[in-house]
PyMOL Python script that loads the backbone (N, CA, C, O; Angstrom):
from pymol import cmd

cmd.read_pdbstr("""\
ATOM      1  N   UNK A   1      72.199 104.709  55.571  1.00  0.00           N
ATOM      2  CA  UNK A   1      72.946 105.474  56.553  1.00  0.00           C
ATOM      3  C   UNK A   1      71.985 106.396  57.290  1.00  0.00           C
ATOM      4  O   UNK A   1      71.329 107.203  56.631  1.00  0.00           O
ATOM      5  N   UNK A   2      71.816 106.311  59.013  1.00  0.00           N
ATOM      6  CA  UNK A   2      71.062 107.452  59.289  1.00  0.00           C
ATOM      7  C   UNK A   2      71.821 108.546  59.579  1.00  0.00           C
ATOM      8  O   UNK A   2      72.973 108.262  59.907  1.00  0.00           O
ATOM      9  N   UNK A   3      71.664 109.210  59.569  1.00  0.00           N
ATOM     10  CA  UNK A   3      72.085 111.020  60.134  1.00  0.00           C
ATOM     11  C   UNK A   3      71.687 110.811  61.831  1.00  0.00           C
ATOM     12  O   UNK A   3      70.604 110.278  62.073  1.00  0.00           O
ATOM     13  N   UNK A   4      72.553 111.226  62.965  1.00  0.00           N
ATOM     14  CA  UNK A   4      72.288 111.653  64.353  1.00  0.00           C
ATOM     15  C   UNK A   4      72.971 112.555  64.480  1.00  0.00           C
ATOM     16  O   UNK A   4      74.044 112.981  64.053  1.00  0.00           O
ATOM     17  N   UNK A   5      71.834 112.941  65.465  1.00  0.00           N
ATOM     18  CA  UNK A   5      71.796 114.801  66.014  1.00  0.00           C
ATOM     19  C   UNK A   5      73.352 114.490  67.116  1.00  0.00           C
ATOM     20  O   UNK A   5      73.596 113.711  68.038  1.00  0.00           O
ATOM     21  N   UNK A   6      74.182 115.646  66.345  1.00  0.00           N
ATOM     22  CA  UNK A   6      75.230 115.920  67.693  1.00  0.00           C
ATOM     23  C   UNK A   6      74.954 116.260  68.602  1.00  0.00           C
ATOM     24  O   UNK A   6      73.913 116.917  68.628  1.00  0.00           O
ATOM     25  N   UNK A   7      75.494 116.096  69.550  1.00  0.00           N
ATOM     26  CA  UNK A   7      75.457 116.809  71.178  1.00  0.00           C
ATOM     27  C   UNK A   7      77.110 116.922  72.191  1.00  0.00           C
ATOM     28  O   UNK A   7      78.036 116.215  72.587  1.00  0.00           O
ATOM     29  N   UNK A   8      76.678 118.147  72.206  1.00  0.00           N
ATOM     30  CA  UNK A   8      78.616 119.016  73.114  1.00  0.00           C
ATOM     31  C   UNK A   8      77.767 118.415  74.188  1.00  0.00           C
ATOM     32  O   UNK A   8      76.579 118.578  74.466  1.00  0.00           O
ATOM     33  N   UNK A   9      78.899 117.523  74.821  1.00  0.00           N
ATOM     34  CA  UNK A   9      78.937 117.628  76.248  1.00  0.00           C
ATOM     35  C   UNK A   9      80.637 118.605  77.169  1.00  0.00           C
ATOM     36  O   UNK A   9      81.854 118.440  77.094  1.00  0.00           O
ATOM     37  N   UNK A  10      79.799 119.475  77.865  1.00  0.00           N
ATOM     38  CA  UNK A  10      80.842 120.621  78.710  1.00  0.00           C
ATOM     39  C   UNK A  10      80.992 119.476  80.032  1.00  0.00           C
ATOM     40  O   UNK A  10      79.957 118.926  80.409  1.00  0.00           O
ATOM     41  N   UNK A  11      81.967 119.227  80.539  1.00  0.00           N
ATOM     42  CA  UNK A  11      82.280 119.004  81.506  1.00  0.00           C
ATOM     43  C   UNK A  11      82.687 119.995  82.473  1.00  0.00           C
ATOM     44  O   UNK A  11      83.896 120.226  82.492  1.00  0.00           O
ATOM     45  N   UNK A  12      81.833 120.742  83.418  1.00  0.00           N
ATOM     46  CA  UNK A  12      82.657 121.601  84.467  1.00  0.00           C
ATOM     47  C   UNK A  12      82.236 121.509  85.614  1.00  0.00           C
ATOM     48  O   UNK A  12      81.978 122.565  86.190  1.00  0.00           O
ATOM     49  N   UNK A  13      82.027 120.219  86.330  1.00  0.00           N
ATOM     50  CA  UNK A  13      82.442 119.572  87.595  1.00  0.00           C
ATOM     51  C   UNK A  13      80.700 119.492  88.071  1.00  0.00           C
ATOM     52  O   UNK A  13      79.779 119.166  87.323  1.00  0.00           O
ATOM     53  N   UNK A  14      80.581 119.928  89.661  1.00  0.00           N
ATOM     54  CA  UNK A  14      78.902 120.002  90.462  1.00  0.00           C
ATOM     55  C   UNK A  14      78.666 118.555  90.437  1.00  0.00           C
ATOM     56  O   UNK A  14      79.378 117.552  90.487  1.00  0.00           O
ATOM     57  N   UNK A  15      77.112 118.865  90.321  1.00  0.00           N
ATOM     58  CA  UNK A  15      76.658 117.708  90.646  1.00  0.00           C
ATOM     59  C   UNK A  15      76.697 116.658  89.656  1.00  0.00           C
ATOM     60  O   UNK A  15      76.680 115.579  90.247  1.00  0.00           O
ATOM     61  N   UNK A  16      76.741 116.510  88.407  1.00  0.00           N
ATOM     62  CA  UNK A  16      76.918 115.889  87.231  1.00  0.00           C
ATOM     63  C   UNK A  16      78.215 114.700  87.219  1.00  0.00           C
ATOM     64  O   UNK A  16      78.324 113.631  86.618  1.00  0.00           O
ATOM     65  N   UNK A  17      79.203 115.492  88.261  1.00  0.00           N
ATOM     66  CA  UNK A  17      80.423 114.616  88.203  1.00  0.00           C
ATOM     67  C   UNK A  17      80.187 113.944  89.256  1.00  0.00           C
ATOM     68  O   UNK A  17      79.992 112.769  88.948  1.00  0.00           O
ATOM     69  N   UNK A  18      80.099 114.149  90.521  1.00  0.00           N
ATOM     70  CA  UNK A  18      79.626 113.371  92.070  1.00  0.00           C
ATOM     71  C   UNK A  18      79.285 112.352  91.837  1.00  0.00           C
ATOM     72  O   UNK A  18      78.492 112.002  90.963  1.00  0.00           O
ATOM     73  N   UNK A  19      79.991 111.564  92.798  1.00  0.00           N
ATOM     74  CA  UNK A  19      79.432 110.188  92.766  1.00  0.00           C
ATOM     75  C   UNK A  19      79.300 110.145  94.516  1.00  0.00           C
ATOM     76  O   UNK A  19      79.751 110.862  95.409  1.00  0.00           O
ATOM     77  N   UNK A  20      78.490 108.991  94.489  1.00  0.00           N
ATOM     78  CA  UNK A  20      77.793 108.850  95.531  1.00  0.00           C
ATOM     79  C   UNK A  20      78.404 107.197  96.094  1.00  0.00           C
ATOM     80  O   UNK A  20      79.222 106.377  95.677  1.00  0.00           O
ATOM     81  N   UNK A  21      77.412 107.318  97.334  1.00  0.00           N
ATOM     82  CA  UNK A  21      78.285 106.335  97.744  1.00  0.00           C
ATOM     83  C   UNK A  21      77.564 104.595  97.139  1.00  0.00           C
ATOM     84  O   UNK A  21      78.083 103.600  97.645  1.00  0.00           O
ATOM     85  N   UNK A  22      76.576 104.416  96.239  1.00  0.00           N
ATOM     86  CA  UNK A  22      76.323 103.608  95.586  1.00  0.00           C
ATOM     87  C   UNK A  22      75.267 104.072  94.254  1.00  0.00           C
ATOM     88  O   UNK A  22      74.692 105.160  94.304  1.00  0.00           O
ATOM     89  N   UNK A  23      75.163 103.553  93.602  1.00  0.00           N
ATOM     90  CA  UNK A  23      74.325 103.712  92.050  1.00  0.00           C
ATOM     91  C   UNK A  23      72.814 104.457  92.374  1.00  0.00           C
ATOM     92  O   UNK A  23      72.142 104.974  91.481  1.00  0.00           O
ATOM     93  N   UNK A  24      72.465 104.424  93.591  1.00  0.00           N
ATOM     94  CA  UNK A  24      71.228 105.032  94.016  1.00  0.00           C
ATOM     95  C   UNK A  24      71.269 106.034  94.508  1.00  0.00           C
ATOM     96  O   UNK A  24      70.262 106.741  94.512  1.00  0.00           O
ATOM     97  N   UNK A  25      72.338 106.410  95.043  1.00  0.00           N
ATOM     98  CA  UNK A  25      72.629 107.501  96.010  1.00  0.00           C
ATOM     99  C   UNK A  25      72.523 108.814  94.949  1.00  0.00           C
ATOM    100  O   UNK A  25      73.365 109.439  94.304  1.00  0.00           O
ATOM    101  N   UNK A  26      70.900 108.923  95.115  1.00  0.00           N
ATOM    102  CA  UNK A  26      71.031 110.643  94.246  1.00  0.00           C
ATOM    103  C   UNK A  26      70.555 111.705  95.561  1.00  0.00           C
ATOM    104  O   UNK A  26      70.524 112.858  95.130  1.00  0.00           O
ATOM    105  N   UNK A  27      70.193 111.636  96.975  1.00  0.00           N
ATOM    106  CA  UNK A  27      70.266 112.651  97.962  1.00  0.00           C
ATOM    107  C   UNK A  27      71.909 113.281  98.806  1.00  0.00           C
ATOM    108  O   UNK A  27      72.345 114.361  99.205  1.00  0.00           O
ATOM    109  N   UNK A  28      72.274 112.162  98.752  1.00  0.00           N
ATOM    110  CA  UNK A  28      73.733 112.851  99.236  1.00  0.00           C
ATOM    111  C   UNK A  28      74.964 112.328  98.144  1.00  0.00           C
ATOM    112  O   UNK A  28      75.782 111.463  98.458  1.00  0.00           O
ATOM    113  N   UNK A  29      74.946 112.853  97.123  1.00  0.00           N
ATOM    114  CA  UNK A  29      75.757 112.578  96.057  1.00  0.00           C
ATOM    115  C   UNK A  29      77.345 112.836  96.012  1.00  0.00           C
ATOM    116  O   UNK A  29      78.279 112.350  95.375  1.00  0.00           O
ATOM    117  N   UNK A  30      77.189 113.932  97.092  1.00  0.00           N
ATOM    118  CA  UNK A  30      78.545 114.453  97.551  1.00  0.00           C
ATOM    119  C   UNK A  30      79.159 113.937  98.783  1.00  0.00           C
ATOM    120  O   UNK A  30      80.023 114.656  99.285  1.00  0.00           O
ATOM    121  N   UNK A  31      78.935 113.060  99.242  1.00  0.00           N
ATOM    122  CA  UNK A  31      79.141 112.596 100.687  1.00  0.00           C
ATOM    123  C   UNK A  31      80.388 112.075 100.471  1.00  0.00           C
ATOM    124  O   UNK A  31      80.952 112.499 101.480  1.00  0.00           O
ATOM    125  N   UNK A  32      81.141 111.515  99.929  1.00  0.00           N
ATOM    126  CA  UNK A  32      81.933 110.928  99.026  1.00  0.00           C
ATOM    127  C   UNK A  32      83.414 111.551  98.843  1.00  0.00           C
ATOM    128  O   UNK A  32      84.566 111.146  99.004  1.00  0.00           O
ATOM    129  N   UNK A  33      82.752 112.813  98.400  1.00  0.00           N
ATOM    130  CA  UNK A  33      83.807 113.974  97.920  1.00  0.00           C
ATOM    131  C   UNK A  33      84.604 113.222  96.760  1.00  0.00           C
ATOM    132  O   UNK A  33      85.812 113.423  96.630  1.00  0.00           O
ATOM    133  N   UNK A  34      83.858 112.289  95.855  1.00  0.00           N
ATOM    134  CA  UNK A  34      84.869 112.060  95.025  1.00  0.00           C
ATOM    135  C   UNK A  34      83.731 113.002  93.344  1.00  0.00           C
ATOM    136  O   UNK A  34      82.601 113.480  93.241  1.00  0.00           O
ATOM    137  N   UNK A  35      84.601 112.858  92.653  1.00  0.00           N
ATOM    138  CA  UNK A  35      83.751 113.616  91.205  1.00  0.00           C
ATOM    139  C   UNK A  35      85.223 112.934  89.812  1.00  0.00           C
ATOM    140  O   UNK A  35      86.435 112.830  89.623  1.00  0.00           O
ATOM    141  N   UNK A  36      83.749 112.650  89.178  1.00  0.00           N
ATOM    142  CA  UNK A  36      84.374 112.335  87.529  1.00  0.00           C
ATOM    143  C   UNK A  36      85.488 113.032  86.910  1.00  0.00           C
ATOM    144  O   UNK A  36      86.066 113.905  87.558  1.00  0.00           O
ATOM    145  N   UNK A  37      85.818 112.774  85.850  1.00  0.00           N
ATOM    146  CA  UNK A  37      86.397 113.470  85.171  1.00  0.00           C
ATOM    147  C   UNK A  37      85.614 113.377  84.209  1.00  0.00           C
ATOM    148  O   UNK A  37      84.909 112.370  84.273  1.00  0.00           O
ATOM    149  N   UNK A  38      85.347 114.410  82.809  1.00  0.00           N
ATOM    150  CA  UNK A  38      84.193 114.785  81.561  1.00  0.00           C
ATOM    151  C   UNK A  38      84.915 113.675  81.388  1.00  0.00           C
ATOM    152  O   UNK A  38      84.219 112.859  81.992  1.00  0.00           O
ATOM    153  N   UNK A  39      86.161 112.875  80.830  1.00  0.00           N
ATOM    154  CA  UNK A  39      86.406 111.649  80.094  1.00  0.00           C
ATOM    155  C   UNK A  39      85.788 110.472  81.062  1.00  0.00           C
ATOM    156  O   UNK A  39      85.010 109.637  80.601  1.00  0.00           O
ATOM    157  N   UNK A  40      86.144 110.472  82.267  1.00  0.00           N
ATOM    158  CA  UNK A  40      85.252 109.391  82.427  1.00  0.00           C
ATOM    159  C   UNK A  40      84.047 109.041  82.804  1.00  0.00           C
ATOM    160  O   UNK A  40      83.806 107.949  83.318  1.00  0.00           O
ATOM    161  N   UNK A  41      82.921 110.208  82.513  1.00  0.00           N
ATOM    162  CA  UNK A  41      81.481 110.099  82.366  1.00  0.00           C
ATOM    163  C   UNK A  41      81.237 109.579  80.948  1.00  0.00           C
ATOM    164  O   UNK A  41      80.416 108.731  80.599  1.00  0.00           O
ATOM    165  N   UNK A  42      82.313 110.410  80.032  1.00  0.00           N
ATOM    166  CA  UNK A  42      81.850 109.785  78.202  1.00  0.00           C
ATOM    167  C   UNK A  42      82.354 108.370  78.907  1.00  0.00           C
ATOM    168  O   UNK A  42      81.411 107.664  79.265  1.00  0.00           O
ATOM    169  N   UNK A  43      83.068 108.078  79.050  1.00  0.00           N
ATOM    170  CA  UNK A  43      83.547 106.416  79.378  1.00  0.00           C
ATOM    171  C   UNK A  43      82.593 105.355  79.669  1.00  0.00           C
ATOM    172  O   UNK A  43      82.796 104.169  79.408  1.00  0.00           O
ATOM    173  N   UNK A  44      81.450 105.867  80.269  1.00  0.00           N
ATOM    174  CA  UNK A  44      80.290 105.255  80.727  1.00  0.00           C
ATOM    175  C   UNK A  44      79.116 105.463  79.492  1.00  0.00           C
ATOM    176  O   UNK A  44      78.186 104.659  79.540  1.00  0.00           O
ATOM    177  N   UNK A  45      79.097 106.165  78.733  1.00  0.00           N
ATOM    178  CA  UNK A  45      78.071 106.242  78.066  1.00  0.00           C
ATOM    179  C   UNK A  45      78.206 105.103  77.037  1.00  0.00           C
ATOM    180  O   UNK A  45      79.329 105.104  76.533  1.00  0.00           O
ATOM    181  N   UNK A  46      77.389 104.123  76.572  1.00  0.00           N
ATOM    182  CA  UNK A  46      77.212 102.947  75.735  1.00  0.00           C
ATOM    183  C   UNK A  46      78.243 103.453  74.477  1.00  0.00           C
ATOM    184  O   UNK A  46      78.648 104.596  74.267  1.00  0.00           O
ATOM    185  N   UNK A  47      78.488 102.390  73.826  1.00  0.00           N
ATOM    186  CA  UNK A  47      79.024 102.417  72.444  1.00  0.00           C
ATOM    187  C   UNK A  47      78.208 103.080  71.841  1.00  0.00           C
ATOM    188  O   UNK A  47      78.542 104.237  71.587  1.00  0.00           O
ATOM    189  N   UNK A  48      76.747 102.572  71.355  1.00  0.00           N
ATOM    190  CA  UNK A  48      76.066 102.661  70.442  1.00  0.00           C
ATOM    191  C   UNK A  48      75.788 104.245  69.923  1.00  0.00           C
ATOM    192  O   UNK A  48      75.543 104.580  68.764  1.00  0.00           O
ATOM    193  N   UNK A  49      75.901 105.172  71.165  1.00  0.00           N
ATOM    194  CA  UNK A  49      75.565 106.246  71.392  1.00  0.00           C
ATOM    195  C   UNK A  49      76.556 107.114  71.019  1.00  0.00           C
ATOM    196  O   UNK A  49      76.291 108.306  70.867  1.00  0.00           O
ATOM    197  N   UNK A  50      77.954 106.569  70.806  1.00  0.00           N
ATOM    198  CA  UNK A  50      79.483 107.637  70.794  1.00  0.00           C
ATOM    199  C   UNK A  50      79.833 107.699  69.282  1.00  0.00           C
ATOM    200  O   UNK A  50      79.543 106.847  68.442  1.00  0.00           O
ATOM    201  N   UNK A  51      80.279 108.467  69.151  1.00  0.00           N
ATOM    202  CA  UNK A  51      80.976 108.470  67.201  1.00  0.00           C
ATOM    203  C   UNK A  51      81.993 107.168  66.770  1.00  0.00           C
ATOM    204  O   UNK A  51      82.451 107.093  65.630  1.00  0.00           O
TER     205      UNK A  51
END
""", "prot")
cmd.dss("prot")
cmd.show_as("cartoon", "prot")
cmd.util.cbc("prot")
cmd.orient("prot")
């Protein structure tokens, strides 16, 4: 069994949630005006990585 290090993820909006208008788009991230929700950024993060 290994032991992994926890990690809090805070969801409270900016640039972290922005999405852009394709997978590259990290200069105008907000152009969009659309943003995540904290559940559906964890939603994207791999299995391997979640409890």
């Amino acid at each position: 069994m290994s032991i992994r290090p926890k990690v809090a993820f805070i969801g409270t909006g900016g640039t972290i949630s922005s999405l852009g208008t394709d997978s590259l788009d990290i200069l105008d991230d907000t152009a969009t005006g659309l943003r995540l929700t904290a559940d559906a950024i964890l939603d994207r993060v791999p299995d391997p990585f979640r409890a």
